[in-house]
C-alpha positions as CSV (number, residue, x, y, z in Angstrom):
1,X,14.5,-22.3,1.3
2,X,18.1,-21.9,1.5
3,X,18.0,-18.1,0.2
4,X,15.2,-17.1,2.7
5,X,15.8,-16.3,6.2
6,X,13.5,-15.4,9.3
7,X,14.5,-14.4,12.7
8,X,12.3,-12.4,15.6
9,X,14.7,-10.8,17.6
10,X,14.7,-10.4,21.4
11,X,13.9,-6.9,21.3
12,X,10.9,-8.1,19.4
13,X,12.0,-6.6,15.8
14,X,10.5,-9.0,13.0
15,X,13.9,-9.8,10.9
16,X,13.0,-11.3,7.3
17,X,15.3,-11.5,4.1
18,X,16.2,-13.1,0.6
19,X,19.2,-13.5,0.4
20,X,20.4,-12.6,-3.6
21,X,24.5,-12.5,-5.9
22,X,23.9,-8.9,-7.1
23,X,26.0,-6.1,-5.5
24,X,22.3,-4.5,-4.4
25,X,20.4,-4.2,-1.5
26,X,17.2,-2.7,-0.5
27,X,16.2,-2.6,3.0
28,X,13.1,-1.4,4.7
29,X,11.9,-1.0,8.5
30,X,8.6,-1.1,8.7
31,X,6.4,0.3,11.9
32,X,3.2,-1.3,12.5
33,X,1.0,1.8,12.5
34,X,-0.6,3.9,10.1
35,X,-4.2,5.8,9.4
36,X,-6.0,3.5,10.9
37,X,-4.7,4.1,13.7
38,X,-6.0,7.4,13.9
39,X,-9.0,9.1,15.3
40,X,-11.2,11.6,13.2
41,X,-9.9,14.7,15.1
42,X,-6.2,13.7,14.4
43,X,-6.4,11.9,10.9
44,X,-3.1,12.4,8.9
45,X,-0.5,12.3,12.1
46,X,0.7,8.9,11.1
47,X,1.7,10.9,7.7
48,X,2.6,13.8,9.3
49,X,5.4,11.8,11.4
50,X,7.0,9.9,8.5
51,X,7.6,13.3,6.6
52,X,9.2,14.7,10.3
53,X,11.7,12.1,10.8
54,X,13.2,12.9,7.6
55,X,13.4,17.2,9.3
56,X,16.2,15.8,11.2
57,X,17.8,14.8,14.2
58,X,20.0,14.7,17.5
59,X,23.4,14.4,15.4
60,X,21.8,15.1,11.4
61,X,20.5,18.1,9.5
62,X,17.8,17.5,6.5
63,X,20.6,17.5,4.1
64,X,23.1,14.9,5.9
65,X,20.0,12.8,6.0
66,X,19.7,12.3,2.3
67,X,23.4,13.1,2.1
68,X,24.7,10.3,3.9
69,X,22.5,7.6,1.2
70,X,22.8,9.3,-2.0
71,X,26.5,9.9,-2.1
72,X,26.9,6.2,-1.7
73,X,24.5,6.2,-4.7
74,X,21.8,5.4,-3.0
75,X,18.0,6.0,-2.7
76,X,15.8,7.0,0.3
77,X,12.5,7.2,1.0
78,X,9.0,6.4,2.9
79,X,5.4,5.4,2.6
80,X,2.1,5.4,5.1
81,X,-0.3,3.1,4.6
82,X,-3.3,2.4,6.5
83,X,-1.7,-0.4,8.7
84,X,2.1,0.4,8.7
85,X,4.7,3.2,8.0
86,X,7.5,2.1,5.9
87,X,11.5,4.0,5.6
88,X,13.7,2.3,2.9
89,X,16.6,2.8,0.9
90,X,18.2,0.7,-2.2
91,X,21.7,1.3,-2.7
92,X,25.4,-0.9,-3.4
93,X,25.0,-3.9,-0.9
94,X,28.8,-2.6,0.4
95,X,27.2,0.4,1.6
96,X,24.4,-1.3,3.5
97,X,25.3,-0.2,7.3
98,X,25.7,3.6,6.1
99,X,22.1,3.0,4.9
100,X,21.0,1.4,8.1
101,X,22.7,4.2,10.4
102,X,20.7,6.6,8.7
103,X,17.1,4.6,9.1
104,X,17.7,3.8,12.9
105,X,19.0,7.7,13.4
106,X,16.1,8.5,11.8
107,X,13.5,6.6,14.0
108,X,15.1,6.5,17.5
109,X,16.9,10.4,17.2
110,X,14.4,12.8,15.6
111,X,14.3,16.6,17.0
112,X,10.6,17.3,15.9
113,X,12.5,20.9,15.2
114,X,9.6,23.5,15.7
115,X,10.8,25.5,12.7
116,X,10.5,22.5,10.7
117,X,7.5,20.8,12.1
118,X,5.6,24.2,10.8
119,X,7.3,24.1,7.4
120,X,6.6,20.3,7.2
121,X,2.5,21.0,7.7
122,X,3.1,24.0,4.8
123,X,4.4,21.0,2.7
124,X,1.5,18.4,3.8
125,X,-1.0,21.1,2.9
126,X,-0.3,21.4,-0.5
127,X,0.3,18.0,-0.8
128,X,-3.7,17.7,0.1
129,X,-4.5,20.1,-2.7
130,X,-2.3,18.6,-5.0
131,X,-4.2,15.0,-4.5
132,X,-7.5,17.1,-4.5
133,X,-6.5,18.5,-7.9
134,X,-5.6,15.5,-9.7
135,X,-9.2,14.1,-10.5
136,X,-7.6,10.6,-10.4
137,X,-6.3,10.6,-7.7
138,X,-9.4,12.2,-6.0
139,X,-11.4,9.5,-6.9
140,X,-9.1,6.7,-5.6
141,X,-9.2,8.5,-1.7
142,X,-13.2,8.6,-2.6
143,X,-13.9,5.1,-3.1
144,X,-12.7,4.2,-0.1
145,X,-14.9,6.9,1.7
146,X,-17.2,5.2,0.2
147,X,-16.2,2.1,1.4
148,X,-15.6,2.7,4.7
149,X,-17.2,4.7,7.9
150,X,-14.9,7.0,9.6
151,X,-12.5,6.9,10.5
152,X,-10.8,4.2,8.1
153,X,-12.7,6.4,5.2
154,X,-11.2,9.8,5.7
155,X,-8.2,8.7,4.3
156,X,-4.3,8.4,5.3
157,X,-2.9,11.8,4.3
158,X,-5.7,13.5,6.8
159,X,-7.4,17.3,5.9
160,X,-6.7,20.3,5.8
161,X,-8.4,21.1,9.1
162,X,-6.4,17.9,11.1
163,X,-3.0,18.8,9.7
164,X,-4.0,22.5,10.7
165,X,-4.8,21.9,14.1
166,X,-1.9,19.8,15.2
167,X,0.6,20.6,17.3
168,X,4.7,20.0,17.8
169,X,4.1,18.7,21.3
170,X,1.1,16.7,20.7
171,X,2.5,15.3,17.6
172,X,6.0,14.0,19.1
173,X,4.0,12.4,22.4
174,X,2.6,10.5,19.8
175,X,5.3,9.3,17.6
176,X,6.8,8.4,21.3
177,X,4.1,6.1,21.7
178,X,3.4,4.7,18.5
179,X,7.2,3.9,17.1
180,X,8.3,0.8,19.3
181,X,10.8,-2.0,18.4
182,X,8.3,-4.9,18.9
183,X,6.2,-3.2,16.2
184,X,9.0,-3.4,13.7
185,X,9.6,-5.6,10.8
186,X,12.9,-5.2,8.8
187,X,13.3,-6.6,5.2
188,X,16.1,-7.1,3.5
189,X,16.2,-8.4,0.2
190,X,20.6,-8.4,-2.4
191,X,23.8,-9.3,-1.3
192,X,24.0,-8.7,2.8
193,X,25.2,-10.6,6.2
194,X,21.4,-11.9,7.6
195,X,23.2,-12.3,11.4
196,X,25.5,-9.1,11.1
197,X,22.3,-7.1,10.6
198,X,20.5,-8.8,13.6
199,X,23.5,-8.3,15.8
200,X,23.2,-4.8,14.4
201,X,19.3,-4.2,14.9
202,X,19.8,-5.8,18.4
203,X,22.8,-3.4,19.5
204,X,21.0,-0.3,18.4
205,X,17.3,-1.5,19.8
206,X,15.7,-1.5,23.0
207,X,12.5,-3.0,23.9
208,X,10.1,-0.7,24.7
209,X,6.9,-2.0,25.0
210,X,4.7,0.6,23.3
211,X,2.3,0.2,20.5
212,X,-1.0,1.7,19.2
213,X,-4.4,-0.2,18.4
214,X,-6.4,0.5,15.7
215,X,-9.6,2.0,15.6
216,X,-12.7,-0.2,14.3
217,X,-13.2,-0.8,10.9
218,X,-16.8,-0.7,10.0
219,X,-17.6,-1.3,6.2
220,X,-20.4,0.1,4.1
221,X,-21.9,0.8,0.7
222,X,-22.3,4.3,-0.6
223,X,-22.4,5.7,-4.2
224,X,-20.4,9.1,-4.0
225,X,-20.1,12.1,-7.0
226,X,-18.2,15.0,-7.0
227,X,-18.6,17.5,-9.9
228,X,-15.9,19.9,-10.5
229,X,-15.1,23.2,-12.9
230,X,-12.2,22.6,-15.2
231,X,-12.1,19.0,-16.2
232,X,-13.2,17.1,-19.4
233,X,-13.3,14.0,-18.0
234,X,-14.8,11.4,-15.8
235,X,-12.9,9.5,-13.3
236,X,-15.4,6.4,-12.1
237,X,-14.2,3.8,-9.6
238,X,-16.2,1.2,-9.1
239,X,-15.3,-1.2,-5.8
240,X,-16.4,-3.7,-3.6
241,X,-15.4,-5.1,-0.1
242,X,-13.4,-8.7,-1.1
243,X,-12.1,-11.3,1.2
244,X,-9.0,-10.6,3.2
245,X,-5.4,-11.1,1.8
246,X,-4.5,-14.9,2.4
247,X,-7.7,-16.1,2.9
248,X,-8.1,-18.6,0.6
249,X,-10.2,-16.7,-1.1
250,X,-7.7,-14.0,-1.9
251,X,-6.1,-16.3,-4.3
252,X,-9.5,-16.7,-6.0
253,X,-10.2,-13.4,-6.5
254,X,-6.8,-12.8,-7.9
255,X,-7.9,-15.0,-10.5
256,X,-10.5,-13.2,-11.0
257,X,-9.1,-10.4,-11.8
258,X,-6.7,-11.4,-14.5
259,X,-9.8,-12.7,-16.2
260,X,-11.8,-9.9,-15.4
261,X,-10.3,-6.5,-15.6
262,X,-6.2,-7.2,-15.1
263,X,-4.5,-5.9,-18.4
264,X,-5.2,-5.0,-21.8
265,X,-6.4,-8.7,-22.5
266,X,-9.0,-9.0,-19.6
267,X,-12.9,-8.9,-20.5
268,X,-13.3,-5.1,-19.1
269,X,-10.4,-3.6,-21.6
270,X,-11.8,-5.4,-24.4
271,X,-15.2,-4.6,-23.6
272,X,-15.2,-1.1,-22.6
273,X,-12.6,0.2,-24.4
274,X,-11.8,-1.8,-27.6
275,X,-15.0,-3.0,-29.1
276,X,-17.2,0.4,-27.2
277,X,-14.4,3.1,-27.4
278,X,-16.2,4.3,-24.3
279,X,-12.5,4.9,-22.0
280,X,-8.5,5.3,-22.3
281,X,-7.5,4.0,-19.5
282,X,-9.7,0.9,-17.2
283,X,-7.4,-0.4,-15.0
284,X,-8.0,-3.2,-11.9
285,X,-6.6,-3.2,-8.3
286,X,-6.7,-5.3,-5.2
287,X,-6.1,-2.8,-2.1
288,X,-6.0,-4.3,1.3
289,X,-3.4,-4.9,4.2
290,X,-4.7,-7.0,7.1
291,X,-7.9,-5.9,8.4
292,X,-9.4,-4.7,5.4
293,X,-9.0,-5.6,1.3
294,X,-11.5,-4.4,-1.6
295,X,-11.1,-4.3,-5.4
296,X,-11.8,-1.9,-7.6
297,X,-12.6,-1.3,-10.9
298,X,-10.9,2.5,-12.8
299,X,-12.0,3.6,-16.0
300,X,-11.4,7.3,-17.6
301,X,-14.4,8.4,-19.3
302,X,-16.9,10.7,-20.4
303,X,-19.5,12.3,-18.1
304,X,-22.5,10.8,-19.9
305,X,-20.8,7.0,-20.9
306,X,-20.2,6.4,-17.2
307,X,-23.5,4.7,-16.8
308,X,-22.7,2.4,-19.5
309,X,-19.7,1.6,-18.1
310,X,-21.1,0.3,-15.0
311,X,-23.6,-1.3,-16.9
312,X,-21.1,-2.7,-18.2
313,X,-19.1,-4.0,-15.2
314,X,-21.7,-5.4,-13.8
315,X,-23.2,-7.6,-17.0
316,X,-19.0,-8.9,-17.6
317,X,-19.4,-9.9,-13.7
318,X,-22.4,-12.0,-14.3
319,X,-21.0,-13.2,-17.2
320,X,-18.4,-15.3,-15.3
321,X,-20.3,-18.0,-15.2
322,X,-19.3,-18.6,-18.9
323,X,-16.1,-18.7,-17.8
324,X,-14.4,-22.2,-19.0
325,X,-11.1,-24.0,-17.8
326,X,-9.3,-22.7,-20.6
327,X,-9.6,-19.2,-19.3
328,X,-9.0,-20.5,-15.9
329,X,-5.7,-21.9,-17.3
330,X,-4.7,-18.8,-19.2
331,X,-5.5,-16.2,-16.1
332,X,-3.5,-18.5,-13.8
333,X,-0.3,-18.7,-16.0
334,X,-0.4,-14.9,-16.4
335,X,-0.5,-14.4,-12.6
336,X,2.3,-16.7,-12.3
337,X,4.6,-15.0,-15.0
338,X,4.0,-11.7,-13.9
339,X,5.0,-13.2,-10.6
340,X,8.3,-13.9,-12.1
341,X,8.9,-10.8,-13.7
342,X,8.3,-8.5,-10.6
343,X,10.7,-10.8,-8.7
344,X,13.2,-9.1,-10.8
345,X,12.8,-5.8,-8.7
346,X,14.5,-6.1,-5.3
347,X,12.8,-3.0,-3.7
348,X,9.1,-4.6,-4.9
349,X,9.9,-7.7,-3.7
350,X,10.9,-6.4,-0.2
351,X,7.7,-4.8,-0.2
352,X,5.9,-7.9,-0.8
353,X,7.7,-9.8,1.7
354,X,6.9,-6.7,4.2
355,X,3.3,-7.1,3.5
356,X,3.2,-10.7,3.7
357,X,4.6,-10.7,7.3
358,X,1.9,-7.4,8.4
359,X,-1.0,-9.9,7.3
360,X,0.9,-13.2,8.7
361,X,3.9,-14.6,7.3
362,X,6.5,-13.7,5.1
363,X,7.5,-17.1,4.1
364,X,3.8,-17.4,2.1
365,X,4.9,-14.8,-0.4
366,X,7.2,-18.3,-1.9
367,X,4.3,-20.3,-1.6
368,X,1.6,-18.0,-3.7
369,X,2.0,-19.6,-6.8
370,X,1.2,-23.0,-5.4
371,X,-1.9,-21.8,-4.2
372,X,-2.9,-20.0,-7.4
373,X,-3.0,-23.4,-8.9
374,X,-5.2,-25.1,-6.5
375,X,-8.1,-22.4,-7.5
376,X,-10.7,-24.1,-9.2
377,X,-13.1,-22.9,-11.6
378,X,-16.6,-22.9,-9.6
379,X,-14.7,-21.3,-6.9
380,X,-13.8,-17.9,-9.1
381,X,-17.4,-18.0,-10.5
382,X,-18.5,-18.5,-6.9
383,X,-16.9,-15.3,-5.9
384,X,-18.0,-13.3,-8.9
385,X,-21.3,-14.4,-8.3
386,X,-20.9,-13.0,-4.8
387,X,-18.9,-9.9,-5.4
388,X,-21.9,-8.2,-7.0
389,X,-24.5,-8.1,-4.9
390,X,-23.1,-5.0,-2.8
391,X,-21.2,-2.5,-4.6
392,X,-19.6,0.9,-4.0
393,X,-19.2,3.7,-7.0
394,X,-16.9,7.0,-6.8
395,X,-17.1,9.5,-9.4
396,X,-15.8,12.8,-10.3
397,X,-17.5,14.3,-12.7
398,X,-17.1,17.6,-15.3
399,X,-19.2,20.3,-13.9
């Protein structure tokens, strides 16, 4: 593919872009290490870090950090994940270096300011309450309690106890150990020099030979309810542990899912809220990274529908095997046009292409489409038929 390009440098950074005409670039690094990473006692420090980078460091304030990208009219920002820690910016492919001096500042220079580093937990704590307060988004950090033992279950923004208890000291030991060139991958995806940037990334990076492993993931099923004062309705999640992302399998299950429960057109809309009335919103996701992947099932409801709708759920999953090749046909070619359409969105697709290389090679994300077309029909009724038996449910519940 003459747009795509792939290089691992020698200080072990992970270089991967696609290469586009427009006058726009966005450009991640990416550190291999997130919540799972974390013990119990220290959940949320993966978190913690990625908002403390931003505080400042060795040669800029808070303010020059964001400065320096949005003057150039820019965007900056950062994510944690379970299995990595992402800093990006989007912004005018001319400005791309004043974009990348920022990001490596960031991650090689930070102060860890004590001042800052206790405002930064203020800001983290009411962060936690303000997930805890949105029943929605409550539900979604339940599910995968319910999924998961601890620690992978406790979630990657940590509690109010963790954040609490850590210290500056502790805290910057541990970004020392856990932010390491070889753990990097860097994505670029608009109008930019591939070999200027690796000469860059290779000027500016040392090997280091650090890294963190993860803790143990150790599935399970639970069924988990939280009633609360103040809300009218039900969030219910519904979820089960599904085959890793580019297994072959994955591909089948995404197939699934545009049958199933992916837009307003899928069996689930139609059934639960169409013809029953019974929710506003039911809504589908596949959530995984390399070492874990479930899929989940939303609907917004009322207190006493929400065993219908798992009734519900569970009869449109055994009714796959009704499935027929023309509904095969018309879930694959929706896959593969909204494929086409999110290509549109540099920043999303350098996401992807991030994700594709944490779970095993970037270059698959140009070959997915291929291999949504090689699943079969017995192989997606297969899967349903094998999704079901184990089950997780979150709920939370009107008082």
């Amino acid at each position: 593919m003459k747009d795509f390009f792939k290089k691992k440098l020698k200080n072990g950074i992970t270089v991967v872009m696609e290469k586009r005409a427009l006058p726009v670039v966005s450009l991640s690094i990416s550190n291999r290490f997130g919540g799972a990473y974390e013990k119990s006692e220290i959940k949320g420090i993966a978190h913690f870090i990625e908002h403390l980078v931003f505080t400042g460091t060795k040669t800029r304030t808070h303010e020059d950090i964001s400065r320096e990208i949005e003057k150039k009219g820019g965007i900056l920002n950062a994510f944690t994940s379970n299995e990595v820690t992402c800093f990006y910016f989007k912004m005018p492919s001319e400005h791309i270096f004043f974009g990348l001096d920022v990001l490596i500042d960031i991650l090689k220079n930070p102060k860890f300011d004590k001042e800052k580093f206790e405002k930064e937990k203020k800001v983290i704590l009411e962060e936690i309450k303000m997930y805890k307060d949105d029943p929605q988004k409550h539900v979604f950090e339940k599910i995968e309690e319910a999924l998961f033992e601890k620690p992978l279950g406790e979630g990657v923004i940590g509690s109010e106890e963790t954040i609490r208890k850590m210290n500056r000291d502790f805290v910057f030991d541990f970004y020392k150990k856990a932010y390491s060139p070889e753990n990097y991958i860097v994505t670029i995806v608009g109008n930019a020099d591939f070999e200027k940037i690796c000469s860059y990334l290779e000027k500016n990076f040392k090997k280091e030979n650090r890294g963190m492993r993860e803790e143990p993931i150790k599935k399970k099923n639970a069924f988990l309810e939280v009633k609360r004062e103040g809300i009218d309705q039900a969030n219910f999640v519904f979820a089960m542990h599904a085959p890793l992302v580019g297994s072959k399998e994955y591909y089948v299950l995404e197939v699934l899912d545009a049958y199933l429960a992916d837009g307003m057109s899928s069996r689930l809309f139609l059934k639960i809220r169409e013809e029953r009335g019974l929710a506003y919103a039911v809504k589908s996701s596949i959530v995984g990274e390399k070492n874990y992947n479930y899929y989940l099932i939303y609907a917004g409801t009322t207190k006493e529908a929400v065993p219908e709708v798992k009734k519900l759920i569970i009869e449109e999953f055994e009714k796959i095997k009704d499935m027929k090749e023309k509904d095969l046909k018309e879930a694959k070619d929706r896959i593969v046009g909204l494929r086409h359409v999110s290509k549109e969105e540099s920043s999303r697709v350098m996401n992807e292409l991030m994700f594709a290389e944490l779970t095993g090679d970037a270059e698959e994300y140009y070959h997915f489409e291929e291999k949504i077309k090689k699943v079969k029909l017995d192989e997606v009724k297969k899967l349903a038929k094998s999704l079901i038996k184990e089950y997780s449910t979150a709920s939370v519940l009107p008082k």
